[in-house]
Biopython code that builds the backbone (N, CA, C, O; Angstrom):
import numpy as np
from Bio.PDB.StructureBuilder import StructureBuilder

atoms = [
    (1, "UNK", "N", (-1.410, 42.065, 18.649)),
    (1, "UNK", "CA", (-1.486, 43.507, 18.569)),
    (1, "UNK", "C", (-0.902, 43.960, 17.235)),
    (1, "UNK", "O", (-0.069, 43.328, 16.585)),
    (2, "UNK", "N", (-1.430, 45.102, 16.917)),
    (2, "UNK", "CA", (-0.961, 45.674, 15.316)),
    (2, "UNK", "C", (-0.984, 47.109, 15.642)),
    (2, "UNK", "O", (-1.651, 47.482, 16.606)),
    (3, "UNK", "N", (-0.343, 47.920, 14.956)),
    (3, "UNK", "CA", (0.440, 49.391, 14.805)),
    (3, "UNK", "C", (-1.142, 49.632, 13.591)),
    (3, "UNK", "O", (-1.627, 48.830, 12.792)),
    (4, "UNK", "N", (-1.478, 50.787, 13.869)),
    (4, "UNK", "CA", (-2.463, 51.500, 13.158)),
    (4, "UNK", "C", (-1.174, 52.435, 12.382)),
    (4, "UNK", "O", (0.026, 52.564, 12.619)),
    (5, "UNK", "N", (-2.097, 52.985, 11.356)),
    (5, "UNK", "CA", (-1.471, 54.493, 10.698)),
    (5, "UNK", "C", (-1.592, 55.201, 11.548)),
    (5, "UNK", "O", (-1.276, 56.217, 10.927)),
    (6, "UNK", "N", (-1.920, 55.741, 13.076)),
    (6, "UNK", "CA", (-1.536, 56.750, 13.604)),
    (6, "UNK", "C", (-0.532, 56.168, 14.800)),
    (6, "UNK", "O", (-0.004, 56.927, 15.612)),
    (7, "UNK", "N", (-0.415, 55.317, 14.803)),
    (7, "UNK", "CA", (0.168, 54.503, 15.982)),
    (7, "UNK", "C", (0.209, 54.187, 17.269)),
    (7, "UNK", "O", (0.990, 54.025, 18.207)),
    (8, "UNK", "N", (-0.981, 54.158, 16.959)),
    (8, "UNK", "CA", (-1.644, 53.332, 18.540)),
    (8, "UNK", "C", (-1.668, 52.003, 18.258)),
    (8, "UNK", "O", (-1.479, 51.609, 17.107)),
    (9, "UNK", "N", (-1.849, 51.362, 19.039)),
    (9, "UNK", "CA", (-2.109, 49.841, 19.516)),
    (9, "UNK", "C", (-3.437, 49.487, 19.413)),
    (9, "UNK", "O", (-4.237, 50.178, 20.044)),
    (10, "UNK", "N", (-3.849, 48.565, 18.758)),
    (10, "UNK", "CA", (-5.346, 47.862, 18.268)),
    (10, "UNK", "C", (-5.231, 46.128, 18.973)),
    (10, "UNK", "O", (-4.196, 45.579, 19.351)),
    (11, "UNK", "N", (-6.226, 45.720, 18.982)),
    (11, "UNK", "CA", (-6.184, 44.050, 19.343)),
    (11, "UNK", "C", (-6.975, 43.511, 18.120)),
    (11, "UNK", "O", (-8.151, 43.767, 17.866)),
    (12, "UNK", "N", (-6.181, 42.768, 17.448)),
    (12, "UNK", "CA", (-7.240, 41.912, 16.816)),
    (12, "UNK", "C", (-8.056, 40.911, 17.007)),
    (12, "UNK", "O", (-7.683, 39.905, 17.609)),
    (13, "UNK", "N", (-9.236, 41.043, 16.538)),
    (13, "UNK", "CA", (-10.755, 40.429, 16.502)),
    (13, "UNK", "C", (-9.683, 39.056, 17.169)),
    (13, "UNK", "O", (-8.512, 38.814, 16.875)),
    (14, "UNK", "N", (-10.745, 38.212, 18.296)),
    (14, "UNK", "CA", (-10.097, 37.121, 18.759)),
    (14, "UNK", "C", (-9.857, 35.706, 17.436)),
    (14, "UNK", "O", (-8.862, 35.028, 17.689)),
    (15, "UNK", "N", (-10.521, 35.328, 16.348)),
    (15, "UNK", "CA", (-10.408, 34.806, 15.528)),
    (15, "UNK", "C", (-9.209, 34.665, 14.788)),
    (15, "UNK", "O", (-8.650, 33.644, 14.387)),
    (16, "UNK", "N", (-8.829, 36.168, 14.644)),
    (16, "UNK", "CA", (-7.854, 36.159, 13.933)),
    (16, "UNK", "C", (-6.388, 36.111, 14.825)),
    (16, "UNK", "O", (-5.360, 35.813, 14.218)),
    (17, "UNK", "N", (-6.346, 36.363, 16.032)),
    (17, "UNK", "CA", (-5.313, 36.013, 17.149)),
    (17, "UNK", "C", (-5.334, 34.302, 17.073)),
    (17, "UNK", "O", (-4.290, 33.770, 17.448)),
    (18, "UNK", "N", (-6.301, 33.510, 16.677)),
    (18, "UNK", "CA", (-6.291, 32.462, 17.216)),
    (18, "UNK", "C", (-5.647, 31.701, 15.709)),
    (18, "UNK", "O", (-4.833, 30.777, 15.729)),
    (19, "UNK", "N", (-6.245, 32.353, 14.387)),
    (19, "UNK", "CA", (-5.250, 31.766, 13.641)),
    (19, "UNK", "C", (-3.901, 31.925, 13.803)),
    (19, "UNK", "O", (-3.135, 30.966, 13.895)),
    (20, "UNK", "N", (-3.492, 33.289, 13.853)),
    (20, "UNK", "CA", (-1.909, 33.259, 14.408)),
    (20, "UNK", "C", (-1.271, 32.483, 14.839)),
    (20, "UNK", "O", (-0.201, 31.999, 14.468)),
    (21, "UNK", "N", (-2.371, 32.175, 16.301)),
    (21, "UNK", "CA", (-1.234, 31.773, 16.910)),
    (21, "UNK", "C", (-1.454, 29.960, 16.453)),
    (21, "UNK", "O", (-0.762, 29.114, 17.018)),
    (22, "UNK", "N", (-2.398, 29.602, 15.482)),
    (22, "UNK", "CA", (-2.158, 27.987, 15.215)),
    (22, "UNK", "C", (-1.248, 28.626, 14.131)),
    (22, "UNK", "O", (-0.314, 27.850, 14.334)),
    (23, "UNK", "N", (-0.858, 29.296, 13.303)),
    (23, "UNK", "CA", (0.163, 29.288, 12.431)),
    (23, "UNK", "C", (-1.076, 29.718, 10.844)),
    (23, "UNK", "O", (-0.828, 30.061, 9.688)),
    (24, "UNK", "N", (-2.176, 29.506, 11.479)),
    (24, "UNK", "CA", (-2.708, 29.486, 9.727)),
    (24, "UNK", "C", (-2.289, 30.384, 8.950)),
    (24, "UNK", "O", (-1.706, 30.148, 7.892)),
    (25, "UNK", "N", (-2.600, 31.752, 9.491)),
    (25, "UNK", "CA", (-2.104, 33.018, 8.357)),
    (25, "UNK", "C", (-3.193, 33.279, 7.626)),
    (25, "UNK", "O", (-2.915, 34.275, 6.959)),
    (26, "UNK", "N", (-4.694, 32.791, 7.298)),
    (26, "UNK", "CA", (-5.312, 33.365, 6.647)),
    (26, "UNK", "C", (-6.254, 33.801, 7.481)),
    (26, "UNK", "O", (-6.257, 33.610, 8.697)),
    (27, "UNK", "N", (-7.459, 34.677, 6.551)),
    (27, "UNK", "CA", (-8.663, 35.547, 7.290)),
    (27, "UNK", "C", (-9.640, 34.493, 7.150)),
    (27, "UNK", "O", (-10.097, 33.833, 6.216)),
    (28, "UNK", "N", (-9.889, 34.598, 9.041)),
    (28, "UNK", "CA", (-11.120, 33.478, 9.203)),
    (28, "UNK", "C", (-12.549, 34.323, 8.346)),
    (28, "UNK", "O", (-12.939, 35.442, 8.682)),
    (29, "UNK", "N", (-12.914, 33.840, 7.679)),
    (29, "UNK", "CA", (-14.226, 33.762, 7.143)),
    (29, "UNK", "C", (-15.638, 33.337, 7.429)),
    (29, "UNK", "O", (-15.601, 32.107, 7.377)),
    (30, "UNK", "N", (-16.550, 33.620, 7.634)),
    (30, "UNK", "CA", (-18.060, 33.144, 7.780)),
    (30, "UNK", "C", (-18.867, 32.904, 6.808)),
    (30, "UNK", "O", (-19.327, 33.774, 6.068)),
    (31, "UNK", "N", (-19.160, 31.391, 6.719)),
    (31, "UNK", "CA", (-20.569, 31.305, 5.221)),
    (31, "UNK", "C", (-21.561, 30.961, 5.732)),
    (31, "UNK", "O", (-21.524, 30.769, 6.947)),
    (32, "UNK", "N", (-22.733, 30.767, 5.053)),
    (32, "UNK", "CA", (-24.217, 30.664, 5.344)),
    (32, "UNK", "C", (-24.418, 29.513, 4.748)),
    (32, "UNK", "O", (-25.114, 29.724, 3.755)),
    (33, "UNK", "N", (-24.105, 28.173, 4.877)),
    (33, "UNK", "CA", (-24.851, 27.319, 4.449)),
    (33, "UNK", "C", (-26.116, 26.378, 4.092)),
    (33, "UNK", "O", (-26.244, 25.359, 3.415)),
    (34, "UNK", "N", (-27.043, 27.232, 4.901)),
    (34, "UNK", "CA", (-28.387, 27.096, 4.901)),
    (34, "UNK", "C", (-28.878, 27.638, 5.617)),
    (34, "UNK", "O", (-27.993, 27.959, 6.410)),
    (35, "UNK", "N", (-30.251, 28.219, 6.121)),
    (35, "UNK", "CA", (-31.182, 29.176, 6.569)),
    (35, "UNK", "C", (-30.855, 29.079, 8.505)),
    (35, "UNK", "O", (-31.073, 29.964, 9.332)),
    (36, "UNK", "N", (-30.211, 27.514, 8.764)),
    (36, "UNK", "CA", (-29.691, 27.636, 10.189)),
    (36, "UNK", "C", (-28.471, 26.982, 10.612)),
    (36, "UNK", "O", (-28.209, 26.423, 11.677)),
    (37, "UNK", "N", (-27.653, 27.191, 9.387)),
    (37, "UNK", "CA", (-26.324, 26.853, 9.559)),
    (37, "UNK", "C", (-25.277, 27.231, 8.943)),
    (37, "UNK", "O", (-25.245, 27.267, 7.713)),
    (38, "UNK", "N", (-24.320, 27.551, 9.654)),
    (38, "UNK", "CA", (-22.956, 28.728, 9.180)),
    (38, "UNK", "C", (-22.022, 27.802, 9.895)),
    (38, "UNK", "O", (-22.055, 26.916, 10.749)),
    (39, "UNK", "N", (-20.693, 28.797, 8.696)),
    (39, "UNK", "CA", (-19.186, 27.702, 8.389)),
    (39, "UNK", "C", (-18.563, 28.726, 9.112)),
    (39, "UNK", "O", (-18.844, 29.842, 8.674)),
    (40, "UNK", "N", (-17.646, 28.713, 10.285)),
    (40, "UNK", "CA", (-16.375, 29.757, 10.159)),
    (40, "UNK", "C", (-15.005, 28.929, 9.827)),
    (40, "UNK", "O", (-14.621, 27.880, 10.344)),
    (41, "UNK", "N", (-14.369, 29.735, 8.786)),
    (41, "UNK", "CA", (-13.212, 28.975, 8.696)),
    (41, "UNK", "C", (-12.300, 29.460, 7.899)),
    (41, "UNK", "O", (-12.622, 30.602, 7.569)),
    (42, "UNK", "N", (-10.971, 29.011, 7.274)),
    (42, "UNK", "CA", (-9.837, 30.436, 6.971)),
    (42, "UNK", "C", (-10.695, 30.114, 5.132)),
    (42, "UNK", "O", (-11.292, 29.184, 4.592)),
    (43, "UNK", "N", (-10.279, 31.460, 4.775)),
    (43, "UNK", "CA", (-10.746, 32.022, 3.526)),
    (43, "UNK", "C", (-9.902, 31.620, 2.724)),
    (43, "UNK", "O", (-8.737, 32.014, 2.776)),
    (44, "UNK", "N", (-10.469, 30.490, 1.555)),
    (44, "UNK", "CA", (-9.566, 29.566, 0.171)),
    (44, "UNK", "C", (-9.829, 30.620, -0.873)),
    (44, "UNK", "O", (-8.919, 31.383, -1.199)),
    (45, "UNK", "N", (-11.375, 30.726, -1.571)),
    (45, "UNK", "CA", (-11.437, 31.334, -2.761)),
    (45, "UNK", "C", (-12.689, 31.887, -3.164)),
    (45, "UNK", "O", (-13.753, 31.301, -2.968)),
    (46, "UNK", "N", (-12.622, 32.661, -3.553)),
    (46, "UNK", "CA", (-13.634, 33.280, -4.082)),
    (46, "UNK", "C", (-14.433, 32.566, -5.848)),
    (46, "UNK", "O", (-13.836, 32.540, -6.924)),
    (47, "UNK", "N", (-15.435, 32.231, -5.663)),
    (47, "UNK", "CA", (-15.994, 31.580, -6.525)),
    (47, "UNK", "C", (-17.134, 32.798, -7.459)),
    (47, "UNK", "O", (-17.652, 33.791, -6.947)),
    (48, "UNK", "N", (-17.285, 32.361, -8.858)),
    (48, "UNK", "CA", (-17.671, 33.263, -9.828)),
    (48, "UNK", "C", (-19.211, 33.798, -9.367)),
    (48, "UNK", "O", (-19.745, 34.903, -9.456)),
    (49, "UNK", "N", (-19.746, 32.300, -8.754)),
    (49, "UNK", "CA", (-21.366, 33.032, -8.655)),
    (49, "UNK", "C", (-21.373, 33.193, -7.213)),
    (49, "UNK", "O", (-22.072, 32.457, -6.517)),
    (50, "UNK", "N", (-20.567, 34.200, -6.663)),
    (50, "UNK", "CA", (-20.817, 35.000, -5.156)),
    (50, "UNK", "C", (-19.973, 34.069, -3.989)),
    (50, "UNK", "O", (-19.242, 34.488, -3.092)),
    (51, "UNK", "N", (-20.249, 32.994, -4.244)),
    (51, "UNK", "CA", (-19.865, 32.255, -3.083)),
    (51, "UNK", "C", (-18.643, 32.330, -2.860)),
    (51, "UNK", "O", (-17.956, 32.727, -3.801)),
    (52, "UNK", "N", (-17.947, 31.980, -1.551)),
    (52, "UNK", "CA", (-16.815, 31.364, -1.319)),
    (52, "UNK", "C", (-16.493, 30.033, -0.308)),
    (52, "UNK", "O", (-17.167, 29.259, 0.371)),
    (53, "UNK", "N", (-15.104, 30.229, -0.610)),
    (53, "UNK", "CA", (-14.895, 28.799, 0.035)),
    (53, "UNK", "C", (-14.246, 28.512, 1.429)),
    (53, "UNK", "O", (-13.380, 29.385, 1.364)),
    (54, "UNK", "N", (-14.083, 28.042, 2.390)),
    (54, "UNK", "CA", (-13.682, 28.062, 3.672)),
    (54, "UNK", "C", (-13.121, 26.628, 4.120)),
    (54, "UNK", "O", (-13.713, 25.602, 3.785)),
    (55, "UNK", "N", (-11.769, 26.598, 5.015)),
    (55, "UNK", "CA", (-11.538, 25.454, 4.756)),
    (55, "UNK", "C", (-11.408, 24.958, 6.515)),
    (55, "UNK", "O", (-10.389, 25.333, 7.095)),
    (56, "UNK", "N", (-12.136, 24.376, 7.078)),
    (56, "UNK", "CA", (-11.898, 23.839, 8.519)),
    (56, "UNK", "C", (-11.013, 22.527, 8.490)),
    (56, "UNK", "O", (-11.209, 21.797, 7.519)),
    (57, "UNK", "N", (-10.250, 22.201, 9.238)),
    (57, "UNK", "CA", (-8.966, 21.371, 9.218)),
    (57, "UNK", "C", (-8.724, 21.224, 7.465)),
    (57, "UNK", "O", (-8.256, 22.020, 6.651)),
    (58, "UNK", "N", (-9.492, 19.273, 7.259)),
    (58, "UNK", "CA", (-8.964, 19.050, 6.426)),
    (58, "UNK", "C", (-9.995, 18.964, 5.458)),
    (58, "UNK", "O", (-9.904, 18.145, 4.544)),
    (59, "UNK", "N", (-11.494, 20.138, 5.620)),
    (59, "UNK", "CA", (-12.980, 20.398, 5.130)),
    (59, "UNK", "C", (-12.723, 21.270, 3.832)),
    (59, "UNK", "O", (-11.722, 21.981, 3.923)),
    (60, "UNK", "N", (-13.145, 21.324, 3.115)),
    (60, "UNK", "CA", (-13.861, 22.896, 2.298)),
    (60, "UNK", "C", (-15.343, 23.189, 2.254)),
    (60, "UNK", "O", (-16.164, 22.473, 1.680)),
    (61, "UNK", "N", (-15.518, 23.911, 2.677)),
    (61, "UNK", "CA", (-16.690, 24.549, 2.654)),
    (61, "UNK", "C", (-17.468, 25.499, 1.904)),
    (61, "UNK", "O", (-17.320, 26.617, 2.397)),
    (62, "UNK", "N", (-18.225, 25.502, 0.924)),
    (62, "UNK", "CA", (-18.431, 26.817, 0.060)),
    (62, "UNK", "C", (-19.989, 26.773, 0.202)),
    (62, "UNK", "O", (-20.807, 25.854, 0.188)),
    (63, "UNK", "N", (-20.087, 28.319, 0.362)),
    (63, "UNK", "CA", (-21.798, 29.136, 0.486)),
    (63, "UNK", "C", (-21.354, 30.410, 0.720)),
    (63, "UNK", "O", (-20.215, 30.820, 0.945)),
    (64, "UNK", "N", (-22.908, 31.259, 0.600)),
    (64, "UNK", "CA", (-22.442, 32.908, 0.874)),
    (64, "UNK", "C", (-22.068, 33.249, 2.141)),
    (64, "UNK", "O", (-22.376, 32.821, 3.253)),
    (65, "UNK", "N", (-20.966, 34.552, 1.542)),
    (65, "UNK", "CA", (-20.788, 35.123, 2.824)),
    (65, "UNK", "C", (-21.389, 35.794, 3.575)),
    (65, "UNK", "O", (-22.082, 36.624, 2.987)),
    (66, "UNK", "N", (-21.472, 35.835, 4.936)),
    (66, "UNK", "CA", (-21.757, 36.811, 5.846)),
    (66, "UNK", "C", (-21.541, 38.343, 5.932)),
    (66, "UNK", "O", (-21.925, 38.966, 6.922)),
]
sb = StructureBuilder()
sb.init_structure("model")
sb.init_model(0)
sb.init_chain("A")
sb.init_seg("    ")
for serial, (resi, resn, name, xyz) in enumerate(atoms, 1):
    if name == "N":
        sb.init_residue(resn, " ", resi, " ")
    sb.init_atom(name, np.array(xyz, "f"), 0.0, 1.0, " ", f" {name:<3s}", serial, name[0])
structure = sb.get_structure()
């Protein structure tokens, strides 16, 4: 749960509860690696020609984002 600017109570997207609670700390990310296959995984870097990079355990992954 997270405090908004008016201060109510929000839930975050289940993804990002689930990094929490493994400890990752970063924003899970989605790439497109080909016309029928996509990466979700925490967000490394942003690369010059659009892409980025995503890293599952001990993977990196780079294609466009979602």
């Amino acid at each position: 749960m997270f405090v908004t600017k008016n201060c109510q109570m929000k839930e975050f997207p289940l993804s990002m509860r689930v990094a929490e609670k493994w400890g990752l700390g970063g924003m899970i990310r989605t790439i497109i690696l080909s016309s029928r296959i996509s990466v979700q995984g925490i967000f490394v870097q942003a690369l010059a020609d659009g892409r980025i990079a995503v890293r599952v355990g001990k993977d990196l992954f780079y294609g466009r984002p979602v």
